[in-house]
ZADO-1210 file (C-alpha; in nm, 4 decimals, padded with zeros to 6 digits):
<atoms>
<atom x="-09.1579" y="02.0579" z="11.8319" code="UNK" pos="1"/>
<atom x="-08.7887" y="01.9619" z="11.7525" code="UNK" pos="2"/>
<atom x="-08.7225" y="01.9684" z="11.3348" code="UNK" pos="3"/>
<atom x="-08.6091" y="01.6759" z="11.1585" code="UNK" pos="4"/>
<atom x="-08.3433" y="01.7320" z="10.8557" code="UNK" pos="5"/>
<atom x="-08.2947" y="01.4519" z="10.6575" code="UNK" pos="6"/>
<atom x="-07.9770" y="01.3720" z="10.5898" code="UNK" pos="7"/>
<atom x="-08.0286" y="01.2317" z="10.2055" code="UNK" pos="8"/>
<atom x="-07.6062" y="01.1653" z="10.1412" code="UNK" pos="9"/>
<atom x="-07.6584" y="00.8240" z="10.1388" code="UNK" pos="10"/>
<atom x="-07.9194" y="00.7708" z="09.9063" code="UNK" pos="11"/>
<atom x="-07.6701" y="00.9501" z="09.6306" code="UNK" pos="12"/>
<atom x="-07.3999" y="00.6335" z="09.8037" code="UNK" pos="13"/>
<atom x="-07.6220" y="00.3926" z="09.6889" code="UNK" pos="14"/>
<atom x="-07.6156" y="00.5327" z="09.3274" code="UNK" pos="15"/>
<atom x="-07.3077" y="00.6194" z="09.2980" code="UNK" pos="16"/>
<atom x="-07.1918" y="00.2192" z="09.3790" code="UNK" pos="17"/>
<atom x="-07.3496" y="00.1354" z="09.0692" code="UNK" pos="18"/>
<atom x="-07.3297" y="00.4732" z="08.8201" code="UNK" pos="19"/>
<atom x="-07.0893" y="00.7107" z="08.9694" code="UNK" pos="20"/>
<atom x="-06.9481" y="00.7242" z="08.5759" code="UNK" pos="21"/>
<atom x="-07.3030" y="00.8938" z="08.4692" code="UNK" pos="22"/>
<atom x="-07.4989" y="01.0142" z="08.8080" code="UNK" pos="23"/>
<atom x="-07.6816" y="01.2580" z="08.5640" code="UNK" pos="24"/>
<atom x="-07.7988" y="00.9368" z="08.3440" code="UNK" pos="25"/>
<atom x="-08.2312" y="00.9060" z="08.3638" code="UNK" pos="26"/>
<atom x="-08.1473" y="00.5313" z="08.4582" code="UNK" pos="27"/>
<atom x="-07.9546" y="00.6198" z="08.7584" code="UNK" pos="28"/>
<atom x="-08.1009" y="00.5208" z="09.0779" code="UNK" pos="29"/>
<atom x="-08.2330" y="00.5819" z="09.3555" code="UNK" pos="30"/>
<atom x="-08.2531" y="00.9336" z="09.2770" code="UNK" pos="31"/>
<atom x="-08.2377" y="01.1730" z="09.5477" code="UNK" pos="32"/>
<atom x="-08.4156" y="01.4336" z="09.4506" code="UNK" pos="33"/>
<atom x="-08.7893" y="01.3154" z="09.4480" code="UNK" pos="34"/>
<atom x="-08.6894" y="01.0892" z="09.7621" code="UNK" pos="35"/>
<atom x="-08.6453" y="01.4220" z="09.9343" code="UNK" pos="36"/>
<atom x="-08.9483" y="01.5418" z="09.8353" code="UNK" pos="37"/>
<atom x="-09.1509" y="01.2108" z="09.9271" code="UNK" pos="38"/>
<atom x="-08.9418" y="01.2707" z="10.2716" code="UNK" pos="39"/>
<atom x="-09.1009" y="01.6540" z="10.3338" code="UNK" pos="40"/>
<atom x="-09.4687" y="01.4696" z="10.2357" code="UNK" pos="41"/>
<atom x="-09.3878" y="01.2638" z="10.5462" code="UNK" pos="42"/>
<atom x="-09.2824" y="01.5263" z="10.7922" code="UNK" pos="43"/>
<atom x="-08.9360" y="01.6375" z="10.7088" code="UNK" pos="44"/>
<atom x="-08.8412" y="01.9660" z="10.7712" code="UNK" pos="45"/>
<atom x="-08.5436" y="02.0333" z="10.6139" code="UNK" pos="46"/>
<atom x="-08.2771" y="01.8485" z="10.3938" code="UNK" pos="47"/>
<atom x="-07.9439" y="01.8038" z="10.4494" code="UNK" pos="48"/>
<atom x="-07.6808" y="01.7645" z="10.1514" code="UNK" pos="49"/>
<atom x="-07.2970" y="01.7417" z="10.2115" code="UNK" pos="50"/>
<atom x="-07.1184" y="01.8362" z="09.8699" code="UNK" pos="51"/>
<atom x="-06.7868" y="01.6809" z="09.9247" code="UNK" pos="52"/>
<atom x="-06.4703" y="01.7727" z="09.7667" code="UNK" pos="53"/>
<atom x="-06.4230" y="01.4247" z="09.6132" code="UNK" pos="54"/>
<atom x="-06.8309" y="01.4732" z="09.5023" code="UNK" pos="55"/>
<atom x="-06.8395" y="01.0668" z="09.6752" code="UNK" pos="56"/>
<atom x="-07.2227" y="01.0823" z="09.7031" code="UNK" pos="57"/>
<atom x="-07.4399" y="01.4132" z="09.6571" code="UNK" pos="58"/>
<atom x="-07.3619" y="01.5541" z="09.3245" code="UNK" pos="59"/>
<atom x="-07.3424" y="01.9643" z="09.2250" code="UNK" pos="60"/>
<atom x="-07.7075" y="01.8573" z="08.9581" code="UNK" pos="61"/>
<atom x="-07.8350" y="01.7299" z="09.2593" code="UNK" pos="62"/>
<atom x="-07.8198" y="02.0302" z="09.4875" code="UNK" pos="63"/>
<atom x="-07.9234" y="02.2413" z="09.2073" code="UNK" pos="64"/>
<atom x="-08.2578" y="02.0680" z="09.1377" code="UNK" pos="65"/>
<atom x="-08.2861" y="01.9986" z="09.5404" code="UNK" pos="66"/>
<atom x="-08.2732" y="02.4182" z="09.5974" code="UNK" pos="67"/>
<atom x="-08.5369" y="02.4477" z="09.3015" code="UNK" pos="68"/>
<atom x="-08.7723" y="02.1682" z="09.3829" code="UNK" pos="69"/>
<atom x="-08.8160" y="02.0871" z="09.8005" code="UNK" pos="70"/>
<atom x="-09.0231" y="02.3111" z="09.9841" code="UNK" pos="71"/>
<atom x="-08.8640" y="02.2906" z="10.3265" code="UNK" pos="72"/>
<atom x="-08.5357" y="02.4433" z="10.3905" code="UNK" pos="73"/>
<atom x="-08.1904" y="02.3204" z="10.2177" code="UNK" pos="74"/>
<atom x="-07.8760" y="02.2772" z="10.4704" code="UNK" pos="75"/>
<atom x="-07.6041" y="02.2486" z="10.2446" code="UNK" pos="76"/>
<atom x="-07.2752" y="02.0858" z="10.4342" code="UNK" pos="77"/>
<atom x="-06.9683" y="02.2218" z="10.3684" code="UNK" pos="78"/>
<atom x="-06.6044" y="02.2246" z="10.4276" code="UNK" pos="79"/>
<atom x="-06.4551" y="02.5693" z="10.5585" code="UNK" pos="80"/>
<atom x="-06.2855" y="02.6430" z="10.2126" code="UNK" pos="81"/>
<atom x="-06.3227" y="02.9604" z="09.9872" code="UNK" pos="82"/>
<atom x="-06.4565" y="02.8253" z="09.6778" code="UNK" pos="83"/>
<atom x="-06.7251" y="02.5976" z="09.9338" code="UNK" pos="84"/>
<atom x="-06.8229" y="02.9410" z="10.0404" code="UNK" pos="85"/>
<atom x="-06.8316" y="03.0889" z="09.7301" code="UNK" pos="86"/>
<atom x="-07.0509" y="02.8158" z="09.6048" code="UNK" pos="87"/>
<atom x="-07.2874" y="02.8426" z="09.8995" code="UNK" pos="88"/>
<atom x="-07.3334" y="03.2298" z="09.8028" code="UNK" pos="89"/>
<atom x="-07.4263" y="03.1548" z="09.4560" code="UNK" pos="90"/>
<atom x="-07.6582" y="02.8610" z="09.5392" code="UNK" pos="91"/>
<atom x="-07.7964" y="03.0958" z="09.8551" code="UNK" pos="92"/>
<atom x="-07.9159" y="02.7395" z="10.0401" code="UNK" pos="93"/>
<atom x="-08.1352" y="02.8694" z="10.3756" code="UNK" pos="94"/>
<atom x="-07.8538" y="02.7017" z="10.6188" code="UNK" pos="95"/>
<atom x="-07.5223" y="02.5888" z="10.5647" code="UNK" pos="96"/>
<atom x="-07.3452" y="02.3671" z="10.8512" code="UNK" pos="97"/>
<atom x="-06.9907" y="02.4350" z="10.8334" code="UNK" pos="98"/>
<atom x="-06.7905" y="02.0916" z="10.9000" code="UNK" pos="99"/>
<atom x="-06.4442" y="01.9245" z="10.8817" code="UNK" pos="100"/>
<atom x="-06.3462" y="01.7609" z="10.5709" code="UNK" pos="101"/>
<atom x="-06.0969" y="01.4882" z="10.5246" code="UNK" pos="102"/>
<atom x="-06.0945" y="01.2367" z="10.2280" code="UNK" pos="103"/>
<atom x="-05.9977" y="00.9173" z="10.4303" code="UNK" pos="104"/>
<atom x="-06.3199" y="00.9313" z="10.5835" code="UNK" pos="105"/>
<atom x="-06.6490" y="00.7543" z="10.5264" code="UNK" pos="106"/>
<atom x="-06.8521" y="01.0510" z="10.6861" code="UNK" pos="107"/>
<atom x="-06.7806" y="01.2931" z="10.8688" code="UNK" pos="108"/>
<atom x="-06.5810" y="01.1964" z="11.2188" code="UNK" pos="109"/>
<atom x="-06.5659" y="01.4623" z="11.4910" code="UNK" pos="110"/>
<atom x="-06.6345" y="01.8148" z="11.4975" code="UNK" pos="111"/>
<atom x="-06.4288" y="02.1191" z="11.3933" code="UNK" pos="112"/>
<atom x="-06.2005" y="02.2438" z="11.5795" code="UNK" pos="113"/>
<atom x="-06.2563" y="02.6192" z="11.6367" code="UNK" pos="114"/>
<atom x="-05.9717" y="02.7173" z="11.8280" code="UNK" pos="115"/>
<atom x="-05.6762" y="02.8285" z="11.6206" code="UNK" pos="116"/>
<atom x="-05.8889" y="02.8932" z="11.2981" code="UNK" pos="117"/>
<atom x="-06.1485" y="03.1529" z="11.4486" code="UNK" pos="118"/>
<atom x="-06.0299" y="03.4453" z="11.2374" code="UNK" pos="119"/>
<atom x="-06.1007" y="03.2165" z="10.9491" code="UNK" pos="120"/>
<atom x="-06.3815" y="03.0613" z="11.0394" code="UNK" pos="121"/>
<atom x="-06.5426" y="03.3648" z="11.1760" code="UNK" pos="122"/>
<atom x="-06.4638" y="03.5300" z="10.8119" code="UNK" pos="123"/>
<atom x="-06.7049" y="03.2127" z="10.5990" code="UNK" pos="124"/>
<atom x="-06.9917" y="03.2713" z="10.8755" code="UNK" pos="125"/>
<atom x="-06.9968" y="03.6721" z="10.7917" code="UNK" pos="126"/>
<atom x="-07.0189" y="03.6329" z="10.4632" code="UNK" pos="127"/>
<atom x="-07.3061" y="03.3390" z="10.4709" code="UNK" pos="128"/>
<atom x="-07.5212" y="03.5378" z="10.7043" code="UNK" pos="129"/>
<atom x="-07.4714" y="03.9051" z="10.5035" code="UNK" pos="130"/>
<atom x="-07.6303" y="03.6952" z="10.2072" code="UNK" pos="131"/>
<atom x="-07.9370" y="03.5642" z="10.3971" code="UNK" pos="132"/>
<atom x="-07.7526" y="03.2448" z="10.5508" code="UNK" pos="133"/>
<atom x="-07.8136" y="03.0931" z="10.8503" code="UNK" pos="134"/>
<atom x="-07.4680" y="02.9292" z="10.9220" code="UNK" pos="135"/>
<atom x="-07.4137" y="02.6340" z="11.1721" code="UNK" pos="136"/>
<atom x="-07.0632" y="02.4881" z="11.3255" code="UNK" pos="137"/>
<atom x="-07.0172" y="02.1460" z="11.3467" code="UNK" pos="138"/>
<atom x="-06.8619" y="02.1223" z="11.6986" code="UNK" pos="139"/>
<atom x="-06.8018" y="01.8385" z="11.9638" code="UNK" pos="140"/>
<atom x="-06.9938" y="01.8894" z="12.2867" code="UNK" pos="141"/>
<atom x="-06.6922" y="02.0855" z="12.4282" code="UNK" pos="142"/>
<atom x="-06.7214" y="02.4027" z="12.6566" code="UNK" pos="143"/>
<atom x="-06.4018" y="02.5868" z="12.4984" code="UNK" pos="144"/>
<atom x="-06.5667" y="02.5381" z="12.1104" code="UNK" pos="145"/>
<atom x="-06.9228" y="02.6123" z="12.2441" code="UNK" pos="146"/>
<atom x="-06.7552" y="02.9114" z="12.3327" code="UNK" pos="147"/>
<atom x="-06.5399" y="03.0193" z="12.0152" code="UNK" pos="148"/>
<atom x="-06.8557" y="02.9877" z="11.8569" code="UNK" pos="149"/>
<atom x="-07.0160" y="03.2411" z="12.0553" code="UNK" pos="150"/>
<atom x="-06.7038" y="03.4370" z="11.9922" code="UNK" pos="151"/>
<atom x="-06.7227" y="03.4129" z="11.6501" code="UNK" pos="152"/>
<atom x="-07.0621" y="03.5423" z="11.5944" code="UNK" pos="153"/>
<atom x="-07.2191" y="03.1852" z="11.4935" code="UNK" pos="154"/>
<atom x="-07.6114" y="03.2330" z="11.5581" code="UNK" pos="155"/>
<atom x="-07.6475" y="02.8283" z="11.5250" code="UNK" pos="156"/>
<atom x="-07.4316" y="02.5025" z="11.6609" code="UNK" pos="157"/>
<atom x="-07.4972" y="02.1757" z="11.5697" code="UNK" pos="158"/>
<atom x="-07.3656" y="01.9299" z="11.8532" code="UNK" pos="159"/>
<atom x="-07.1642" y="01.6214" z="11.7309" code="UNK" pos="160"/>
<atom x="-07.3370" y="01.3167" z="11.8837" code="UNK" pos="161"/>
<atom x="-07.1116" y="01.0579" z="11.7735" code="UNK" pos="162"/>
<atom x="-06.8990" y="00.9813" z="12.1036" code="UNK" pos="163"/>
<atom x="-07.2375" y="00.8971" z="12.2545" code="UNK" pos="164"/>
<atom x="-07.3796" y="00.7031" z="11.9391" code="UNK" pos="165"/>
<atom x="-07.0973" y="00.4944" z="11.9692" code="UNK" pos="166"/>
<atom x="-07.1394" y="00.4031" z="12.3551" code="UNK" pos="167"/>
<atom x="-07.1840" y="00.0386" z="12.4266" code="UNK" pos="168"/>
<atom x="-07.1810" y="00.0694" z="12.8517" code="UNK" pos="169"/>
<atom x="-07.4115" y="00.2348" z="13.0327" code="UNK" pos="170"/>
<atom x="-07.1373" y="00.4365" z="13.2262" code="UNK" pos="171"/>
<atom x="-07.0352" y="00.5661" z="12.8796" code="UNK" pos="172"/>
<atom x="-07.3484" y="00.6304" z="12.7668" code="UNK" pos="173"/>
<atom x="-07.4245" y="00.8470" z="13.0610" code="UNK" pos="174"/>
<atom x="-07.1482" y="01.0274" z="13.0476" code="UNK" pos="175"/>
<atom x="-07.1929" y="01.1379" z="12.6862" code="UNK" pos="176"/>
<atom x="-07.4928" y="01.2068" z="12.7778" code="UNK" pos="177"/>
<atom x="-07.3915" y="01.4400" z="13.0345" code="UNK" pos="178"/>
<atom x="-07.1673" y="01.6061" z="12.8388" code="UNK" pos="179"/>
<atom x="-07.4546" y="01.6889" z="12.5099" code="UNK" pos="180"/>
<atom x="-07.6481" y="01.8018" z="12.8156" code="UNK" pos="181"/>
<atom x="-07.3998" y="02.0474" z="12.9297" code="UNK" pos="182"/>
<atom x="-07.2704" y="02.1324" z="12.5774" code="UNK" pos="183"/>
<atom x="-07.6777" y="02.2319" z="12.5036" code="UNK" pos="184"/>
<atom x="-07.7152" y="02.4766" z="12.8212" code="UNK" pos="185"/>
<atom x="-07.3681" y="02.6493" z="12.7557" code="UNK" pos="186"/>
<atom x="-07.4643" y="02.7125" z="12.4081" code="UNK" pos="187"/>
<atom x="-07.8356" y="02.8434" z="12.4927" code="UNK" pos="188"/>
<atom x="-07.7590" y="03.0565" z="12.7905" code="UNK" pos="189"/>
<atom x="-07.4579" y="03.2300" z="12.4758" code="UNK" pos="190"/>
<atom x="-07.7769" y="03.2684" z="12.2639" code="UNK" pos="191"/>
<atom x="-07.6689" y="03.0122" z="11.9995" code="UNK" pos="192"/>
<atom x="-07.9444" y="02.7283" z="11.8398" code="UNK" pos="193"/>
<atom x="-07.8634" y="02.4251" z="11.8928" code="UNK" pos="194"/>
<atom x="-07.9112" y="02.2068" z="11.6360" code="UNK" pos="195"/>
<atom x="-07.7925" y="01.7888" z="11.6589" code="UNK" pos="196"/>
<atom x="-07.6888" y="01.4984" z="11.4824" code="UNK" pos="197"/>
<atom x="-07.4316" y="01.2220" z="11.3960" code="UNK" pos="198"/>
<atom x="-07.5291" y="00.8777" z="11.4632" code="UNK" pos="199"/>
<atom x="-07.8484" y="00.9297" z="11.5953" code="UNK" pos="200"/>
<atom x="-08.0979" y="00.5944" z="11.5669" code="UNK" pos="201"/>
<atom x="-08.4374" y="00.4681" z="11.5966" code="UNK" pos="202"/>
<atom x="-08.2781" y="00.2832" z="11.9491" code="UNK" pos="203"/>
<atom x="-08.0680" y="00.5659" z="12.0879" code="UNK" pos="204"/>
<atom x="-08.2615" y="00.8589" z="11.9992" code="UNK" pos="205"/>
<atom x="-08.5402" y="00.8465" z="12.2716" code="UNK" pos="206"/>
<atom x="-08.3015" y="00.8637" z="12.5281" code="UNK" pos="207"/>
<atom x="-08.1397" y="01.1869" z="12.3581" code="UNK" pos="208"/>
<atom x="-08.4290" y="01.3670" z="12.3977" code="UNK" pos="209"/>
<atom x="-08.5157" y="01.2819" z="12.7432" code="UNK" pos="210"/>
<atom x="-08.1900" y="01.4759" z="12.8536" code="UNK" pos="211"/>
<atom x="-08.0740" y="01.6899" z="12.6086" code="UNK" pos="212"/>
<atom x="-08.2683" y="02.0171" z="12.6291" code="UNK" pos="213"/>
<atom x="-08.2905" y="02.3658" z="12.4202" code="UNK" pos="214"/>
<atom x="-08.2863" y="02.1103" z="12.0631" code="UNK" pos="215"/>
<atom x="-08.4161" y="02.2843" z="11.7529" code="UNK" pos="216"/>
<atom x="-08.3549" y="02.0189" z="11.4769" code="UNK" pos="217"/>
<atom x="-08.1973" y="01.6989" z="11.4609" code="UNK" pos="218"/>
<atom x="-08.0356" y="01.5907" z="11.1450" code="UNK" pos="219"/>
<atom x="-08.0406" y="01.2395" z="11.1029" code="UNK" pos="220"/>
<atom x="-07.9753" y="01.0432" z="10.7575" code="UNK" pos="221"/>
<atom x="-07.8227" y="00.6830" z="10.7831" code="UNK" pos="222"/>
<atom x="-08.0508" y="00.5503" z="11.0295" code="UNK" pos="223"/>
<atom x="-08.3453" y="00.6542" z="10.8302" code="UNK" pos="224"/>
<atom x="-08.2133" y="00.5152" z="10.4672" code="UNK" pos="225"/>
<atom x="-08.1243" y="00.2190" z="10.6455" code="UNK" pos="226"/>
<atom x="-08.4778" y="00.1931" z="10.7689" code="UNK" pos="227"/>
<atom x="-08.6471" y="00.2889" z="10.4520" code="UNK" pos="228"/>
<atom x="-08.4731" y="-00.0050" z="10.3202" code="UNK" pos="229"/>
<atom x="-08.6027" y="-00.2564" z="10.5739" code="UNK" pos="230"/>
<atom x="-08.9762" y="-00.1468" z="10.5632" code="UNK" pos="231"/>
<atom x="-08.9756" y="-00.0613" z="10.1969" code="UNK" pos="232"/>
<atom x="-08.7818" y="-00.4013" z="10.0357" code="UNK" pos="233"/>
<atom x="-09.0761" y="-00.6142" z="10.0615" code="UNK" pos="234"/>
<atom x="-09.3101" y="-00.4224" z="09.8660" code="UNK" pos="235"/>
<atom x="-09.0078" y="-00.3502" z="09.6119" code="UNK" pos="236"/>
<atom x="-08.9909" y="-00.7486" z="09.5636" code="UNK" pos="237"/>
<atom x="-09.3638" y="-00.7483" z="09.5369" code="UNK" pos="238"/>
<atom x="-09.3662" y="-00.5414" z="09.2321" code="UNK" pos="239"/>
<atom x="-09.0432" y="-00.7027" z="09.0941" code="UNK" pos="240"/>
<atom x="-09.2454" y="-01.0250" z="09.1508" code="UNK" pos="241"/>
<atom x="-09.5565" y="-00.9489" z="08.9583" code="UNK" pos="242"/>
<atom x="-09.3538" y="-00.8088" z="08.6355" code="UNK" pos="243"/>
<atom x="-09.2079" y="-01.1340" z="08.6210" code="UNK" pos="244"/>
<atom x="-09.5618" y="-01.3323" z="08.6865" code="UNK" pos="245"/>
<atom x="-09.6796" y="-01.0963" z="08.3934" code="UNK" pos="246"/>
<atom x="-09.4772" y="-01.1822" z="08.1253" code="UNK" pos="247"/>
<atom x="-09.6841" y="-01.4197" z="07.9048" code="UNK" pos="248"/>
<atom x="-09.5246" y="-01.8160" z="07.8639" code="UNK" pos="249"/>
</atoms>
């Protein structure tokens, strides 16, 4: 059965729009932490943080309560940067997806780009997996980065799905498709896991898995929050609505 990591990022968005001056404060909300947990009572199988240089969402308390209290596995994502790997070595998270970074952006867009920075790159994932890490490259569905990874010594890939969450014609879609399908043998028949996400939907998603083979675990976060939102708001209003009927006239 293919894993689903939650990607929690933006339920720390929504709280930070209202108290990114005192995340820490007990009033802050929604907290991600025990939504995380509610989300491995309900079939998650790992969670997904992205600690961002600019700390625009997921905060350094929250991954430190998130590696004490969920019972799953923790993917920490992370920019290829020394004190990002340093960090990951001291927090010892049981994956870490290694992805681009840039501060313009309002998550992440496109995967990295391998060739060129392979000495680098291939110095973060030895160090992760001597301490216990299972590392993971962000990567576009592209033969020559399927490759570096291999080259690198990557046990784990997680395919960018973007370009095909983002196609509105069939044509498109088919092609994108063609190319995660490709991008998924290549990287099995070098050994690697392949893990995918980015954009991934309750409308698109179905038609992933019907063609893309060799998957291990999806990570998927907007789609569900966005959900959660829809199916959860009317029982929020509910409640709101009964305090109010409760107060005495």
């Amino acid at each position: 059965m293919i894993r689903l990591g939650l990607n929690i990022d933006h339920i720390a968005t929504l709280r930070q729009a209202r108290y990114r001056h005192e995340p820490e404060s007990p009033h802050a909300e929604p907290d991600p932490v025990p939504l995380a947990l509610l989300a491995e009572k309900a079939g998650a199988k790992g969670i997904t943080v992205h600690l961002r240089e600019d700390r625009r969402h997921i905060q350094e308390h929250d991954v430190r309560r998130l590696r004490k209290q969920i019972r799953t596995s923790l993917n920490l994502e992370m920019a290829v940067m020394p004190e990002m790997v340093a960090y990951a070595l001291k927090l010892k998270p049981e994956e870490a997806c290694l992805v681009p970074e840039n501060r313009q952006e309002i998550t992440t867009e496109g995967g990295l780009d391998l060739l060129g920075s392979e000495r680098r790159i291939a110095a973060a994932v030895a160090r992760l997996v001597k301490a216990g890490i299972v590392p993971s490259l962000f990567i576009d569905p592209d033969p020559q980065q399927i490759a570096a990874a291999a080259r690198i010594g990557a046990p784990c890939i997680e395919l960018h799905t973007g370009a095909y969450a983002n196609a509105r014609t069939a044509p498109a879609i088919r092609r994108e498709l063609e190319r995660q399908w490709a991008a998924a043998e290549q990287a099995h028949a070098l050994g690697l896991q392949v893990n995918a996400g980015h954009g991934l939907h309750y409308r698109n998603v179905a038609s992933f898995l019907a063609v893309v083979p060799h998957l291990h675990t999806l990570n998927i976060g907007h789609a569900i929050v966005a959900r959660a939102v829809e199916t959860g708001l009317a029982a929020a209003v509910r409640e709101m609505v009964a305090l109010l009927k409760a107060k005495k006239k």
